[in-house]
Each structure stands twice: as structure tokens, then as C-alpha cells.
GUNUVO-690868 format. One line per 3 residues: their letters; for each residue y, z, x of N, C-alpha, C, CB. Coordinates in steps of 0.001 Angstrom, whole numbers, padded with zeros to 6 digits, always signed. Glycine has a CB too. Layout:
<nodes>
A = Y Z X Y Z X Y Z X Y Z X | ...
</nodes>
This chain:
<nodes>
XXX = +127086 -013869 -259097 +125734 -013927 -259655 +125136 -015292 -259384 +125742 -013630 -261175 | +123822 -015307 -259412 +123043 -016782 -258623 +122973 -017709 -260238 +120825 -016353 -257662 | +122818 -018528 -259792 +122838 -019383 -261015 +121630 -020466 -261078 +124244 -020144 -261061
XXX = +120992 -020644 -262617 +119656 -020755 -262527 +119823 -022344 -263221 +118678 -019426 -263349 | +118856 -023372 -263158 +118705 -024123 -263934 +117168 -024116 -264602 +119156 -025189 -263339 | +117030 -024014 -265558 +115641 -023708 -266090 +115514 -025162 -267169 +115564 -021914 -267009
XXX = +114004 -025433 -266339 +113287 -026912 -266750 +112908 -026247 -268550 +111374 -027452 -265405 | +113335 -026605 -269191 +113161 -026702 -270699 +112570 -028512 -271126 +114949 -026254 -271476 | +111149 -029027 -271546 +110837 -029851 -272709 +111051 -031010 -270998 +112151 -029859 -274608
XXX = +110805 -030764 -269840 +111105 -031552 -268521 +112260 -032097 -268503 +110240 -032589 -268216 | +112820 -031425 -269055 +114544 -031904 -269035 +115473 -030550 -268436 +115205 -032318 -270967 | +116045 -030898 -267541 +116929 -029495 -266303 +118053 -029116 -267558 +118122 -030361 -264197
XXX = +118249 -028397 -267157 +119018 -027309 -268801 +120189 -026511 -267788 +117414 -025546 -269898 | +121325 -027344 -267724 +121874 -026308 -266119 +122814 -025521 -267439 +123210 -027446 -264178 | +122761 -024470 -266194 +123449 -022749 -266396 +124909 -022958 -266438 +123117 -021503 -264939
XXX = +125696 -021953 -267096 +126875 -022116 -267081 +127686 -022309 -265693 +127236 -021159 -267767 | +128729 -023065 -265769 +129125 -023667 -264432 +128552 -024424 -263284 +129473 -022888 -263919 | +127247 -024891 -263574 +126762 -025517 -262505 +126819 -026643 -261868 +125987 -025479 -262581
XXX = +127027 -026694 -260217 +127560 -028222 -260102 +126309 -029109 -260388 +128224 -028615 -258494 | +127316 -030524 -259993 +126736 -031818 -260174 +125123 -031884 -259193 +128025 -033020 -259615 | +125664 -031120 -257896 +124602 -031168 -257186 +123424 -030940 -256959 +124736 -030971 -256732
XXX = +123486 -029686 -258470 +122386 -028776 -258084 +121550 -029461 -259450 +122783 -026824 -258008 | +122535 -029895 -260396 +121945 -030573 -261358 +121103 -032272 -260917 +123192 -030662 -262395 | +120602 -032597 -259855 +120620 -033822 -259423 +119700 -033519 -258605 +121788 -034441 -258966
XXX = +119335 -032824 -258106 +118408 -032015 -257352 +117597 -031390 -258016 +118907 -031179 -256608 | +117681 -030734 -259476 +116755 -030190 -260299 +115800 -031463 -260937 +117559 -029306 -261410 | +116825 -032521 -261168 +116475 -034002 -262012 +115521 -034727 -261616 +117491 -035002 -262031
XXX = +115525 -034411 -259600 +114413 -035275 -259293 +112874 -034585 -259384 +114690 -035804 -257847 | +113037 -033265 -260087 +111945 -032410 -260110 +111152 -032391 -258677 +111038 -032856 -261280 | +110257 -031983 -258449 +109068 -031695 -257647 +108964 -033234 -256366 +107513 -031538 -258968
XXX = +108622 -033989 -257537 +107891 -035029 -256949 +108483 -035788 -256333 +107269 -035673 -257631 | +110222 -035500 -256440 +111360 -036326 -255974 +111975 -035015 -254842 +112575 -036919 -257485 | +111497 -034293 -254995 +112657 -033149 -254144 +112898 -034018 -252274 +111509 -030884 -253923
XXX = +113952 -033886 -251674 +114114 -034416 -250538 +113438 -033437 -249594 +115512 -034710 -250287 | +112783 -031868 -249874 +112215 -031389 -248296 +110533 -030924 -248946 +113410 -029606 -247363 | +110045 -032074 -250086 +108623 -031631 -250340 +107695 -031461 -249248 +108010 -032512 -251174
XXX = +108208 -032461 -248646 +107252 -032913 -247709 +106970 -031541 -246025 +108055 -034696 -247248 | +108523 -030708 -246477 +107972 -029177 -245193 +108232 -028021 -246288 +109360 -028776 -243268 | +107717 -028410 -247215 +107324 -026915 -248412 +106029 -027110 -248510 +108021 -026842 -250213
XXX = +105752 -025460 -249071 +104275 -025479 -249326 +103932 -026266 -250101 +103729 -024447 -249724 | +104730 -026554 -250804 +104075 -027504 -252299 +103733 -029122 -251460 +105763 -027788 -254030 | +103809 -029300 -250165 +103307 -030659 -249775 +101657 -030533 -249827 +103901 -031109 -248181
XXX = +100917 -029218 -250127 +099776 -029046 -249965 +099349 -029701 -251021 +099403 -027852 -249780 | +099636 -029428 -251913 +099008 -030535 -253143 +099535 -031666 -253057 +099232 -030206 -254643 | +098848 -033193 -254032 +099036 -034024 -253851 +100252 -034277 -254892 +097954 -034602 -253746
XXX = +100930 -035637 -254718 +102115 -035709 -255687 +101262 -035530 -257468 +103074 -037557 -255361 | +100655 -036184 -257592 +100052 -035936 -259119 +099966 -035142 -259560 +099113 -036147 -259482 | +099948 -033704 -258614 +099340 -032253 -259625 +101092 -031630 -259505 +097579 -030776 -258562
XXX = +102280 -032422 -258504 +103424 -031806 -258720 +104172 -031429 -260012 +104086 -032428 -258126 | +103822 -031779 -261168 +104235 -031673 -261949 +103740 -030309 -262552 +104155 -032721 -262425 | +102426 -029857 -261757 +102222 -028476 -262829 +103160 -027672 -261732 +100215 -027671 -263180
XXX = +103319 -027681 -260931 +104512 -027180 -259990 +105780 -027080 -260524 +104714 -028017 -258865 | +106137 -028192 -260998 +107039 -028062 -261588 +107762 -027528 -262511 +107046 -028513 -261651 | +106527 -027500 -263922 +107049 -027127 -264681 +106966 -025658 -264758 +106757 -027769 -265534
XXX = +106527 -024726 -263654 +106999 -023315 -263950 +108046 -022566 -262962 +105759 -022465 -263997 | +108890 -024014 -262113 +109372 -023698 -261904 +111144 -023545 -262079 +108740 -023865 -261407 | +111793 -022558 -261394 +113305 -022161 -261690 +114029 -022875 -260520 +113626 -020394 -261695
XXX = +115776 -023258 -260811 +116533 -023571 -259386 +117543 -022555 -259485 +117243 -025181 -259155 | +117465 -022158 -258594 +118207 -021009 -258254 +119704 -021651 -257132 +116941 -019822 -257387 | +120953 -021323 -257833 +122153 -021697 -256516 +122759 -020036 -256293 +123829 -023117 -257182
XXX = +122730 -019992 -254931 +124239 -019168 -254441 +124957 -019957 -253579 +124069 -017720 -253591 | +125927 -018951 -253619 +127249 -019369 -252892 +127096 -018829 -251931 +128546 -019094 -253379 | +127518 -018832 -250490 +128052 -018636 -249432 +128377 -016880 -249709 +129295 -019761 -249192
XXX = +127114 -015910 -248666 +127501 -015196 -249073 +126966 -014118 -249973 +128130 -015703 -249283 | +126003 -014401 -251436 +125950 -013878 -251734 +123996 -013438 -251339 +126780 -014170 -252698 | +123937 -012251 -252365 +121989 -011872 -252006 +121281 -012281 -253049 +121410 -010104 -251858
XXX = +120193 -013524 -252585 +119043 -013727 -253088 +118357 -012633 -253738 +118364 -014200 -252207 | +118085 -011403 -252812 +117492 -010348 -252754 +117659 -009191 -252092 +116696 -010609 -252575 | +117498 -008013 -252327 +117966 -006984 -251808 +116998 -005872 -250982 +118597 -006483 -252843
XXX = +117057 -005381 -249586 +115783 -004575 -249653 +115662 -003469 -250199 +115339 -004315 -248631 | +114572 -003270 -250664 +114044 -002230 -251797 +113752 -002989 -253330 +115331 -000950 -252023 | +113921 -003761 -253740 +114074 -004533 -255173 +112901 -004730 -255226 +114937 -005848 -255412
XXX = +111914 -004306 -255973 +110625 -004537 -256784 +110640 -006704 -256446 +110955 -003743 -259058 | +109477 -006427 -255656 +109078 -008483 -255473 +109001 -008980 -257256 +106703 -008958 -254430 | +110289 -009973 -256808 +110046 -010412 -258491 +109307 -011979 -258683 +111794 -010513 -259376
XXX = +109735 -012594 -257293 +109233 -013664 -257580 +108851 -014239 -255617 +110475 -014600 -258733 | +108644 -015500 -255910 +108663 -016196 -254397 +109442 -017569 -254341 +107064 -016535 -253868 | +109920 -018128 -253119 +110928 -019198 -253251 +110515 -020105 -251936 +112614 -018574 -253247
XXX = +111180 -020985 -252227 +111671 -022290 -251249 +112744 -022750 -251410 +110986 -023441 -251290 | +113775 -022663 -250053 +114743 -023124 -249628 +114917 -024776 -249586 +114802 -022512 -248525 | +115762 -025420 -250582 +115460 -026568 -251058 +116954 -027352 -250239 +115245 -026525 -252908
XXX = +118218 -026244 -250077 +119094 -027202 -249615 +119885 -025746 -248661 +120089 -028260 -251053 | +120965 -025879 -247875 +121772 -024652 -246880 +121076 -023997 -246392 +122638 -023676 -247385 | +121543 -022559 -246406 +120858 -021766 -244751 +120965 -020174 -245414 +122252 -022016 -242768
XXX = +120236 -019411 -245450 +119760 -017600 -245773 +120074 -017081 -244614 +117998 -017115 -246107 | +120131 -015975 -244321 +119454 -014944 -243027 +118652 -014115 -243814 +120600 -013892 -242022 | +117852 -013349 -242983 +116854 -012171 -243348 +117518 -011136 -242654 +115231 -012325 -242874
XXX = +118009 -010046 -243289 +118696 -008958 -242474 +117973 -007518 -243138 +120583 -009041 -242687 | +118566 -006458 -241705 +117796 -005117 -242530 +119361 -004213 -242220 +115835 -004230 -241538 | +119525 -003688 -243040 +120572 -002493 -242271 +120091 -001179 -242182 +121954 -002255 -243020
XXX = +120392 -000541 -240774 +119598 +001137 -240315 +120435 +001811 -240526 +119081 +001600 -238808 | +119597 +002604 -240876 +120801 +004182 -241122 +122216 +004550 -240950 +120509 +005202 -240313 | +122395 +003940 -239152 +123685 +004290 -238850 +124746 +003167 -238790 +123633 +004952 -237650
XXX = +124012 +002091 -239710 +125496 +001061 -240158 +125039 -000236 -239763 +127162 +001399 -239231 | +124060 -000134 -238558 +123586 -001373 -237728 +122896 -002630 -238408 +122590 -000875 -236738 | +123260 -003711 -238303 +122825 -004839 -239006 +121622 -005553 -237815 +124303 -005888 -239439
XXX = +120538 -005921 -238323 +119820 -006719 -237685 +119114 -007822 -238460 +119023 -005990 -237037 | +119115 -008768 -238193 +118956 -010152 -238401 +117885 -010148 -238196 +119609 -011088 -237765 | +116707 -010633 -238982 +115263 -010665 -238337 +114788 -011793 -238710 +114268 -009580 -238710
XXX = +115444 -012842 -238997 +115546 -014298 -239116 +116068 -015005 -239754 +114830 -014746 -239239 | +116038 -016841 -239834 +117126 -017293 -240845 +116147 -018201 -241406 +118661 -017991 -240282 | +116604 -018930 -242307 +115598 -019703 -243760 +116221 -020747 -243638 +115628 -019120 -245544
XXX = +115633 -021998 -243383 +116295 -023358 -243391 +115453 -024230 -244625 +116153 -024139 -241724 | +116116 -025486 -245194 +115166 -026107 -246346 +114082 -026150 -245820 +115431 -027454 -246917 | +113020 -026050 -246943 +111482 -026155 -246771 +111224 -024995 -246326 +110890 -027214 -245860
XXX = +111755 -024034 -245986 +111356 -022342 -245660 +110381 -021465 -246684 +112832 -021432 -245677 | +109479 -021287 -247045 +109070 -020445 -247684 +109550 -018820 -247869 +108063 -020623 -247323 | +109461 -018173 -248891 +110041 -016780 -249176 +109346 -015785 -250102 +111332 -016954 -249738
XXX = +108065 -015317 -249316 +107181 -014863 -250236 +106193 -014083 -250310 +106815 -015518 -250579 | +105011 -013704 -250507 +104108 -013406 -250941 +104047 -012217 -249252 +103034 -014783 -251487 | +103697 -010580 -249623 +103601 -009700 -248257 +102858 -008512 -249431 +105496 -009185 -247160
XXX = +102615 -007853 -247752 +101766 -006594 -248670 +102230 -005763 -249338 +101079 -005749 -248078 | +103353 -005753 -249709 +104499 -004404 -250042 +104689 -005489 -251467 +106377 -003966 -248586 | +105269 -003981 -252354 +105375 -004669 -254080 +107120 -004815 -253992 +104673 -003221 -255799
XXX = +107420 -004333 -252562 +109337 -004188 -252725 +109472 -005085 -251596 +110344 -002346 -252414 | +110956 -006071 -251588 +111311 -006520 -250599 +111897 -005576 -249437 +112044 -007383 -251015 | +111272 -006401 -248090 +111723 -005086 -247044 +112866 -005923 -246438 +110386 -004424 -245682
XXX = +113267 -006788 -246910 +114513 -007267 -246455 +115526 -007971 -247506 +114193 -008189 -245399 | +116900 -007506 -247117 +117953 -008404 -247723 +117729 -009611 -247370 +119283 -008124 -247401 | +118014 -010403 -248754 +117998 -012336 -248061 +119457 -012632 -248346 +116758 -013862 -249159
XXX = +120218 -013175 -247684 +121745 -013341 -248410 +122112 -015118 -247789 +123225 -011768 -247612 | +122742 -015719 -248616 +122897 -017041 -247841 +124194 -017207 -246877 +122951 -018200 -248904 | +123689 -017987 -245689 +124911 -017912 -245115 +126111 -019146 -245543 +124563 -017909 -243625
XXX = +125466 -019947 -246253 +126463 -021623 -246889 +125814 -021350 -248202 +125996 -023726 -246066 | +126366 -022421 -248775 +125935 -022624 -250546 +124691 -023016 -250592 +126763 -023799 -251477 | +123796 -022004 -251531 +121912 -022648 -251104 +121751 -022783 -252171 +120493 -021729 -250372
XXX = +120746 -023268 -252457 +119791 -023585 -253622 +118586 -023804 -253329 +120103 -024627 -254341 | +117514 -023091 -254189 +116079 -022880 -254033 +115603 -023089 -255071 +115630 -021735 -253616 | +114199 -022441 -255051 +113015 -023418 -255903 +112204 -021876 -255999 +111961 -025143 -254810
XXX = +112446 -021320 -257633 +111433 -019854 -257313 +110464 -020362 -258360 +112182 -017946 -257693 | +109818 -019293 -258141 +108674 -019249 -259224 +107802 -017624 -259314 +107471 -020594 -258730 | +107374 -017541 -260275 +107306 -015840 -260565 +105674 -015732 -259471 +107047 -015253 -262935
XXX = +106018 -014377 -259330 +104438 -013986 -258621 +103496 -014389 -259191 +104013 -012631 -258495 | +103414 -014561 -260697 +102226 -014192 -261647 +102128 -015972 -261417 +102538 -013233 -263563 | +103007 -016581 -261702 +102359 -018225 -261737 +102373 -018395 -260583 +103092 -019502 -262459
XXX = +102637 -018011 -258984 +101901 -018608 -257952 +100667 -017973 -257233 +102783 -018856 -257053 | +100502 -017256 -258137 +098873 -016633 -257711 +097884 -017322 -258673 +098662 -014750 -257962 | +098587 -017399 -260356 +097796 -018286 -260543 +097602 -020397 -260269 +097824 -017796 -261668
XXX = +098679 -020514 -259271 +098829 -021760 -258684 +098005 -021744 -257596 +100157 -022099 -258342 | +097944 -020373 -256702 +096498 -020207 -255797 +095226 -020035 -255816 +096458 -019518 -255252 | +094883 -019763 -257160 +093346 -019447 -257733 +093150 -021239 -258027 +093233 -018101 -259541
XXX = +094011 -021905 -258846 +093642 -023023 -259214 +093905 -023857 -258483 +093944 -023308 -260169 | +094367 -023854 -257084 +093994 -024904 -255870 +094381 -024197 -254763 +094751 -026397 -255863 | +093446 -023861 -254157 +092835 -023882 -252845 +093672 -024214 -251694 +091797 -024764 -252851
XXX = +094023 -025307 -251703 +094755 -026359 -250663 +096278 -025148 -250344 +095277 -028400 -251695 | +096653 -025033 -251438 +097767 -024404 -251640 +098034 -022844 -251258 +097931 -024611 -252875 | +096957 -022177 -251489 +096846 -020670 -250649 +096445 -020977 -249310 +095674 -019539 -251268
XXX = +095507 -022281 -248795 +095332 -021980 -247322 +096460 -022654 -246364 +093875 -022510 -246874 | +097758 -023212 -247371 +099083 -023020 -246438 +099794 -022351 -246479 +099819 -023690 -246323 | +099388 -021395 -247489 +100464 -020071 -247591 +099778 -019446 -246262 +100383 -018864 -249291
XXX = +098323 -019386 -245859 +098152 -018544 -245328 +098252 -018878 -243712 +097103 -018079 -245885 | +098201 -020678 -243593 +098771 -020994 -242684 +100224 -020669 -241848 +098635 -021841 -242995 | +101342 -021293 -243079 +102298 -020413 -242912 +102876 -019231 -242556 +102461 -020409 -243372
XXX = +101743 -017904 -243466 +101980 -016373 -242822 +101775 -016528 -241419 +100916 -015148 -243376 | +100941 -017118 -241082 +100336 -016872 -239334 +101384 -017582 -238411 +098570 -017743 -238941 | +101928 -018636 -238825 +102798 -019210 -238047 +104416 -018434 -238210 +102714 -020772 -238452
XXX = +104496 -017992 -238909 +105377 -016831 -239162 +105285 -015600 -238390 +105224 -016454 -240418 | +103492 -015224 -238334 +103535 -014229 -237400 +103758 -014198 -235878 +102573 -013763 -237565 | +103069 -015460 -235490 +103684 -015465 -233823 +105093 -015552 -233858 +103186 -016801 -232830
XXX = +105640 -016618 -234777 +107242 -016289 -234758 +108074 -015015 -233942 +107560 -016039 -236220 | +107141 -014464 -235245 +107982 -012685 -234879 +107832 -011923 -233434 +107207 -011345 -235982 | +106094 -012363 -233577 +105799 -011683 -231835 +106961 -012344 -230980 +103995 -012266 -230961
XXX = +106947 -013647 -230852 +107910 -014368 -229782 +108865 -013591 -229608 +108498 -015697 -230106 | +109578 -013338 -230792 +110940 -012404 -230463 +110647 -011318 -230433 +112064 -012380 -231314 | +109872 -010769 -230727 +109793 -009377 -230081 +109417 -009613 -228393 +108493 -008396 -230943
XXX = +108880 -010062 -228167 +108620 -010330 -226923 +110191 -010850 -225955 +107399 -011486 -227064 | +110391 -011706 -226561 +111863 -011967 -226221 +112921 -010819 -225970 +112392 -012732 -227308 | +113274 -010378 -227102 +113514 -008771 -227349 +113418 -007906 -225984 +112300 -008149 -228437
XXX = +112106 -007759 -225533 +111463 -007196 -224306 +111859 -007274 -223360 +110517 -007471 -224019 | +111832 -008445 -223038 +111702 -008789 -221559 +112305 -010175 -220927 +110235 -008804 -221287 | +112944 -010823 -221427 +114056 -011828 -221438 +115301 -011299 -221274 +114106 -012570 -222605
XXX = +116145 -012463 -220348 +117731 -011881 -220285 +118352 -012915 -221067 +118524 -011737 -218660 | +119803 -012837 -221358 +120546 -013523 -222708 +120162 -014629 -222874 +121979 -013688 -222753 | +120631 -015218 -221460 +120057 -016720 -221225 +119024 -017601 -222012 +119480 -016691 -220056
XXX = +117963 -016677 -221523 +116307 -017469 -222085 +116491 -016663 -223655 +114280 -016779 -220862 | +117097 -015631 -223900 +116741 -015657 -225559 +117849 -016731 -225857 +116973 -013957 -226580 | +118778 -016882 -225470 +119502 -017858 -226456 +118952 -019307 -226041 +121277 -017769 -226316
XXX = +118526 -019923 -225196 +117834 -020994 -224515 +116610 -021245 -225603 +117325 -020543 -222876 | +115908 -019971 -225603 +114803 -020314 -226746 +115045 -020567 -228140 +113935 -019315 -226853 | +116315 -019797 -228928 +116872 -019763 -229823 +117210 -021163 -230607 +117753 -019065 -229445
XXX = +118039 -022105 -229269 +118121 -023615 -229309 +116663 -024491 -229922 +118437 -024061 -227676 | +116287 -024094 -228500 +114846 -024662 -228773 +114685 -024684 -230080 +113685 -023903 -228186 | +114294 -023224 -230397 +113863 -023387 -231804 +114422 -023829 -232735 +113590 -022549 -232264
XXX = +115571 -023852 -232713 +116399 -024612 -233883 +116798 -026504 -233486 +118120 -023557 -234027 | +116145 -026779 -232888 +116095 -028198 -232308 +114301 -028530 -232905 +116430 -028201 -230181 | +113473 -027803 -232521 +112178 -028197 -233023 +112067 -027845 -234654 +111027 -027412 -232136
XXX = +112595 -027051 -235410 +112866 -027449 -236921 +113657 -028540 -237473 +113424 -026475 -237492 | +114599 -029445 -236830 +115566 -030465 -236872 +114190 -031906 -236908 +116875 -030319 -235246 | +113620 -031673 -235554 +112279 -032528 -235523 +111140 -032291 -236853 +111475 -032083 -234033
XXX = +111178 -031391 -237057 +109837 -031390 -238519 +110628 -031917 -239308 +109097 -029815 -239334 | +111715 -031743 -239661 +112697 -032361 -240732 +113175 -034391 -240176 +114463 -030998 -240652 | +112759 -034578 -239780 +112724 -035893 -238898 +114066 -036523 -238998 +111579 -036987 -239384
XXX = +114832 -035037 -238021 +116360 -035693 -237735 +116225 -035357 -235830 +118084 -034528 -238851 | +117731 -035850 -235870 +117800 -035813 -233992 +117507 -034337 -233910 +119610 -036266 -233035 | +116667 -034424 -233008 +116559 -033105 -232338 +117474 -032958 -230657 +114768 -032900 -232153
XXX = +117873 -033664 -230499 +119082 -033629 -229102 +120229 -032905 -229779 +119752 -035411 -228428 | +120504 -032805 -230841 +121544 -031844 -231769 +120950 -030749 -232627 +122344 -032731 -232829 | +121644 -029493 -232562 +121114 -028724 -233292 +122192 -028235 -234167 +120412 -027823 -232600
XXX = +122654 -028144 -235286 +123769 -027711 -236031 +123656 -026163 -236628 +123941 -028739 -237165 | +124275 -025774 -236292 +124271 -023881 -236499 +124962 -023479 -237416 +124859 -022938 -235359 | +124453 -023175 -238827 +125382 -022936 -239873 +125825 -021222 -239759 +124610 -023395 -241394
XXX = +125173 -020186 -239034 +125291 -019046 -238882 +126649 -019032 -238026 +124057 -018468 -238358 | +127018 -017457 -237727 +128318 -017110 -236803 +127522 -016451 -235878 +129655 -016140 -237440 | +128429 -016563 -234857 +127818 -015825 -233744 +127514 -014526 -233374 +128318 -016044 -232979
XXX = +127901 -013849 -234280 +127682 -012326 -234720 +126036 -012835 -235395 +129178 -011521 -236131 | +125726 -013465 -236069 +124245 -013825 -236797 +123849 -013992 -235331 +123996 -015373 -238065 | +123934 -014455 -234688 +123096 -014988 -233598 +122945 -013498 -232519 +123984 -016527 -232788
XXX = +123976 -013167 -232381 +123637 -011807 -231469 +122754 -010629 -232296 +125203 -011039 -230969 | +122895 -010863 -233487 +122068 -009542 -233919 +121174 -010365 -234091 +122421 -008490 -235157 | +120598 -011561 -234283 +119083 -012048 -234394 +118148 -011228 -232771 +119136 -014260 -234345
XXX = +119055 -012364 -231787 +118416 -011661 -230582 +118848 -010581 -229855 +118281 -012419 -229711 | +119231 -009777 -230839 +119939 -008245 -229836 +120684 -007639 -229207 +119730 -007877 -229191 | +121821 -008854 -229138 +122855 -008859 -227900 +124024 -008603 -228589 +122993 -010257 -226982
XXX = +124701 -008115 -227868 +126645 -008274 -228297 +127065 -009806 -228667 +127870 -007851 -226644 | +128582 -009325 -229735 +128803 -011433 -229562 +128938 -011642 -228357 +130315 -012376 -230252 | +129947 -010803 -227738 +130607 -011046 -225833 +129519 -011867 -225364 +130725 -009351 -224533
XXX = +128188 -011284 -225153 +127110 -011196 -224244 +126577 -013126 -224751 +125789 -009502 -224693 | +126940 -012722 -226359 +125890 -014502 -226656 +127055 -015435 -226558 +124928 -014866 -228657 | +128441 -015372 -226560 +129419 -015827 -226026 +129431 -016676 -224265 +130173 -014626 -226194
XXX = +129249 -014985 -224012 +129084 -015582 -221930 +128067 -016521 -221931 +128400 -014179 -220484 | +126788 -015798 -222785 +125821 -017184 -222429 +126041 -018780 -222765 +124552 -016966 -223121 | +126543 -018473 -224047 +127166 -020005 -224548 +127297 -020699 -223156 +128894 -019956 -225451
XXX = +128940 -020139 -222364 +129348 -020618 -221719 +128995 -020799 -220609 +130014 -020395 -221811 | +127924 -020202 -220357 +127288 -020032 -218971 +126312 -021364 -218922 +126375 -018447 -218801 | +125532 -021977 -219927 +124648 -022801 -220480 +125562 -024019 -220259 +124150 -022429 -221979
XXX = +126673 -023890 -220932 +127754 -024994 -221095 +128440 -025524 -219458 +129100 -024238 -222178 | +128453 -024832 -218807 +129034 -024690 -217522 +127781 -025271 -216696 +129538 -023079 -217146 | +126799 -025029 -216804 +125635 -025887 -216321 +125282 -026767 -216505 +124825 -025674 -216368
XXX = +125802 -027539 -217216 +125681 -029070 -217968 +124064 -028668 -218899 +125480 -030801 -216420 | +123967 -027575 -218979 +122301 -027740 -220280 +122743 -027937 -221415 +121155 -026291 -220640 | +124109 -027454 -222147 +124161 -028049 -223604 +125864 -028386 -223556 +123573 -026756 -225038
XXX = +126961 -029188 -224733 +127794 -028959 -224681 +127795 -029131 -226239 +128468 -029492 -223726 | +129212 -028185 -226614 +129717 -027649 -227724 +131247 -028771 -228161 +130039 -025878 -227310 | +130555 -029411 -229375 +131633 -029476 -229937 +132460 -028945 -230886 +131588 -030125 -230107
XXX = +131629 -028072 -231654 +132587 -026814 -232145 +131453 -025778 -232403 +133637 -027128 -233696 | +131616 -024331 -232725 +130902 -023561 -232907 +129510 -023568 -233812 +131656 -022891 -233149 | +129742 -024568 -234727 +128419 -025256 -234964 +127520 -026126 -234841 +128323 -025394 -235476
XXX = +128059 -027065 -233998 +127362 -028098 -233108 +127199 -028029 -231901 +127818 -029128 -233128 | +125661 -028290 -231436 +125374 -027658 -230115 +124775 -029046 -229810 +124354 -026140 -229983 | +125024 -030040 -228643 +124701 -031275 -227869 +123485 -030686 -227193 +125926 -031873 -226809
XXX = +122136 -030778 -226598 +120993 -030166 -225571 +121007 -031271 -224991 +119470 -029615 -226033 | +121754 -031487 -223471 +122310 -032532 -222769 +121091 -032093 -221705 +124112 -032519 -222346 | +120468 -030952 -221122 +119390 -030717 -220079 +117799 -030429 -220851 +119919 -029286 -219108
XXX = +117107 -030761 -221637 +116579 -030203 -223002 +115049 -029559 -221563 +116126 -031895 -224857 | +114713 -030060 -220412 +114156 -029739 -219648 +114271 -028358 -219036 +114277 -030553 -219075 | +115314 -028231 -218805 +116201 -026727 -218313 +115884 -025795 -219665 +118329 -026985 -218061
XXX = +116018 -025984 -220859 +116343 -025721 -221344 +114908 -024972 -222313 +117240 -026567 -221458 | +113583 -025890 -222094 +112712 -025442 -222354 +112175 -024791 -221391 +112158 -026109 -222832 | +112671 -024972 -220158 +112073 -024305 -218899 +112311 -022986 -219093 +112648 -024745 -217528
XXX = +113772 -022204 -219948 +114292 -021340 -220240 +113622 -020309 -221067 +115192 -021771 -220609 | +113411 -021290 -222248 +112568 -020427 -223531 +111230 -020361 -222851 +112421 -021308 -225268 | +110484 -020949 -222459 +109175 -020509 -221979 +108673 -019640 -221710 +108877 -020794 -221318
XXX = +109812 -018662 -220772 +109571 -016952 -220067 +109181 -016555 -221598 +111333 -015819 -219173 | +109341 -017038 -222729 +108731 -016219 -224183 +107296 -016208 -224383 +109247 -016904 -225581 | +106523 -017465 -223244 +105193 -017600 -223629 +104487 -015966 -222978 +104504 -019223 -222879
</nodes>
């Protein structure tokens, strides 16, 4: 079960068993959080963080477990404050597909449907930042700033998706996993760390069902990439982008 810390009198009130970490991270509230600055809540200024704050919940899982389930009545909306989610759907006949992953500062929220159409499950130990539908609609009526990055966000979310569908299409392993990098090297940069490293908290089974492929298939490519001097691996979660030229030359066939 996820475990909550709920701001009581602006003082963090942690839940039974909760670590040190998550309690320390609730403490710096809003205005202290370490990824304000790529959450929506950077739309307002630090002064009004506090009405932010105070309606909001911290939510921890473990490695593993579901945020949310698809079909579950939308109960609330979130931000990914620390670890790594996937977005998965499962079809009829057993098949898992990955239809993206949630890194800190990720938003998790607001769509036209009253039910989630996707499982969220974390892939490491996460902790987030929810808050109920009813107080972030009324957090969008009473500033402005703040719905037109939600709505920024949706849109940049939506080419997202086209990309890979497009990818999906008409790309071979190569350029989807080439772009894949990319993209997880240009979120490393908004977060203003090295982007010449990209650290992959997913398995490679996450990665083949993101872009469609067998593990074998995102395997060969690994090595095929690796064998070309474009990236080298020091273990399955650290990826070196030693050709980053090649490499965007790769993802591009997505434009």
C-alpha cells in the first residue's frame, strides 16, 4: 500500500512506517522541493507556493507497486517529485505495452475520461506530490498562469505521443532506440545534469515494449550502437552517448 504524509497545522504528519527521506522532502514543502522548478507548480511564483502546498498530499511507493490502475474512477492528479513510473496498458491477450515513463517533475493528470486509461506502477521507490481534482481546478480558476501550463504541457505531451507513433511506423530498431536515448538525455538537460549520460532506471523488457520490439531485437541494437562507437555501456543502466551527432542523426528519421 502507498504511503501518505499529510501536511496537518504546516507541519508533515508522516504515515506509519515512513522513511527519513520522504519525511525531509515533505519538510521542505513546496517552496523548497528540489524539481519545482520542471513541475507545473513553477508556474506560479514562490509566494503563492504555499497555497500549493497546503492542499497538498506525499505519496511513497516502493519499487513495483500501482499508483493507479486502469479503469479506477480519476481521483486525483500528481507530480513525480523523486524515482521513475511507467505508463502501461495490458490487451486482452496478456500483452503489455508501455506507453511511457514519468521522471521527477512529470506531471500526472487532468484528460477527458472520469477513469484512468492507464496503469501507473513505479519502476524504483517514488514519491509524489498529489492533490485532489476538486482543489486543482480550483487552483486553475484562481490562477491562470497555472492552467496555461497544464495546457502547455498537454500539447507537449501530445507530439510526444505522435513521435512514437510515428516511430512505431516507420523506423527500424536502431533509430527508435537512438531516439529513445535522445530523449532521455534531453530530460537529464531540463533537469540541469550531464546530458552525455543517460541513466535508465527501467529493464529492457520496459524499453522493448515502450518501442515495440522484442528484448532480443532492443538487445542487438544495444550492441549494434555499442559496436559503432555511438554509445558505451557501463552496466545496463548507464548509457555513455560517446557519437551524440550519429546519434541525433538517428532519432531524426522521427521528424
Amino acid at each position: 500500500m502507498s504511503l501518505r504524509i499529510l501536511r496537518q497545522n504546516d507541519a508533515p504528519v508522516p504515515g506509519s512506517g515512513t522513511g527519513d527521506a520522504v519525511v525531509c522532502q515533505a519538510a521542505r514543502g513546496c517552496s523548497g522541493c528540489l524539481v519545482r522548478h520542471l513541475a507545473v507548480c513553477a508556474a506560479l511564483p514562490v509566494q503563492k507556493a504555499q497555497v500549493m502546498e497546503s492542499l497538498a498530499d506525499d505519496v511513497r511507493l516502493v519499487a513495483g507497486e500501482a499508483l493507479v490502475r486502469e479503469g479506477e474512477p480519476r481521483r486525483g492528479v500528481f507530480t513525480v517529485t523523486k524515482g521513475a513510473l511507467r505508463r502501461i496498458r495490458l490487451l486482452p491477450d496478456g500483452r503489455r505495452l508501455v506507453a511511457g515513463f514519468l521522471m521527477p517533475g512529470d506531471f500526472i493528470g487532468f484528460s477527458g475520461t472520469s477513469h484512468y486509461r492507464h496503469t501507473i506502477e513505479s519502476i524504483t521507490d517514488s514519491t509524489l506530490c498529489e492533490f485532489s481534482m476538486a482543489d486543482m481546478r480550483s487552483l486553475c480558476n484562481d490562477h491562470p498562469e497555472l492552467e496555461r501550463e497544464l495546457l502547455e504541457r498537454a500539447c507537449v505531451e501530445l507530439d510526444a505521443t505522435r513521435s512514437n507513433l510515428m516511430s512505431l511506423a516507420r523506423l527500424n530498431p536502431m533509430e527508435r532506440l537512438a531516439g529513445f536515448l535522445v530523449d532521455m538525455a534531453q530530460r537529464r538537460r531540463r533537469q540541469g545534469q550531464d546530458d552525455t549520460e543517460v541513466i535508465l532506471p527501467m529493464t529492457r523488457t520496459d524499453i522493448a515494449d515502450y518501442l515495440g520490439l522484442t528484448v532480443e531485437t532492443v538487445s542487438r541494437s544495444f550492441t549494434r550502437l555499442r559496436q559503432e562507437g555511438s554509445i558505451a555501456t557501463d552496466d545496463p543502466h548507464h548509457v555513455r552517448l560517446l557519437n551524440r551527432a550519429r546519434l541525433d542523426a538517428l532519432a531524426e528519421a522521427r521528424a
